[in-house]
Each structure stands twice: as structure tokens, then as C-alpha cells.
N, C-alpha and C positions, 0 to 999 in steps of 0.2 A: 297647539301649533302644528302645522303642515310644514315636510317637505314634499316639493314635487321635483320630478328631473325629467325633461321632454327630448327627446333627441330620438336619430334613427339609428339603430347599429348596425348596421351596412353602411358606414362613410369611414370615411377618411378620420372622422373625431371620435367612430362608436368604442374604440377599444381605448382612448384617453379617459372619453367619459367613464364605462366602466369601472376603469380602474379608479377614478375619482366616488364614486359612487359604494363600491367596497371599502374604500379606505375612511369615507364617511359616514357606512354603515357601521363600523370597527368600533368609528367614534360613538355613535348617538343611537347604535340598533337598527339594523337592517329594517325591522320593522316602521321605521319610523319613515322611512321614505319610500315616496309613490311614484314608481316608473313607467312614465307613458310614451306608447311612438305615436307622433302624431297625423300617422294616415290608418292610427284603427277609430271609431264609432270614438271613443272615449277621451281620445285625445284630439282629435280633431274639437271636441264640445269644449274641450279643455284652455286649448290653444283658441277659440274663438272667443271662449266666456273672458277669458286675461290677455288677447290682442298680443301673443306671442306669434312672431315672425320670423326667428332667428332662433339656429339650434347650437349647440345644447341650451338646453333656459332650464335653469335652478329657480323654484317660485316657491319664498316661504310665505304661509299666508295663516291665520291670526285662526281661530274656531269657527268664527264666521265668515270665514272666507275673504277676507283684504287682505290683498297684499302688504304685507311688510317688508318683504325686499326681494328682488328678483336681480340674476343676473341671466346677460343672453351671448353666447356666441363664445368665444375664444379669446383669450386666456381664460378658465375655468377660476371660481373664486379659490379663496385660500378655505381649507376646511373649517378651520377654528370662526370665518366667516359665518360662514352656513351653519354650523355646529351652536352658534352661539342663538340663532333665530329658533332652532328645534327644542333649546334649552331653557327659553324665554319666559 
């Protein structure tokens, strides 16, 4: 299983998501989540390959790459949310 976290930290939400991102690293191993901004090379492929338009987007996705749940935008999920897709 995959986490991904796309967002830009220069706004208004980069220092919530952060701190969201920490605290879910805490949980499940920093290593386990992949942080993309999505105006580099990578995230931009990223954000086109899974039709995300709206930041922050949390995208957990399967070994093969499908989506099994994604959130986008503001309020951020609950950890134990995400936490549970990484543990799958």
C-alpha cells in the first residue's frame, strides 16, 4: 500500500498539512508516505495520472497503483483514516 500527500507549502494549509503529515508519520513511519508539490516534474505526472485538482489530496493506492481512497481539499482526514489504508 501507498500513501501519497500532494499539496504546496507556501499556502495558507502548508503548515496544517505538515503537521498532519508528521503526526501520521508518528503513526505508520515516515517512510511510508510520499510528499509531492505538485508544480515539480513529479507531481505534476502524479496529479495528472489520479485527476487531482484540489490541495492537500491524501491518495492511498493499492501496489498496483488504484486508488483505494483519496481525500482532497480541507478539513484533512482523521489519521486513524489514512493510517488504516497504509496498514491494509
Amino acid at each position: 500500500m501507498g500513501i501519497t500527500a500532494v499539496y504546496k507549502r507556501e499556502t495558507d494549509y502548508g503548515a496544517e498539512t505538515e503537521s498532519f503529515l508528521r503526526d501520521l508519520g508518528r503513526k505508520i513511519g515516515e517512510t511510508e508516505i510520499r510528499v509531492l508539490d505538485p508544480e515539480t516534474i513529479d507531481g505534476e505526472i502524479f496529479t495528472r495520472a489520479y485527476d487531482i485538482t484540489n490541495y492537500p489530496a491524501i491518495v492511498a493506492t493499492n501496489h498496483d497503483g488504484k486508488v483505494l481512497q483519496s481525500w482532497t481539499g480541507l478539513p484533512l482526514p482523521r489519521i486513524d483514516d489514512v493510517s488504516y489504508y497504509a496498514n491494509a
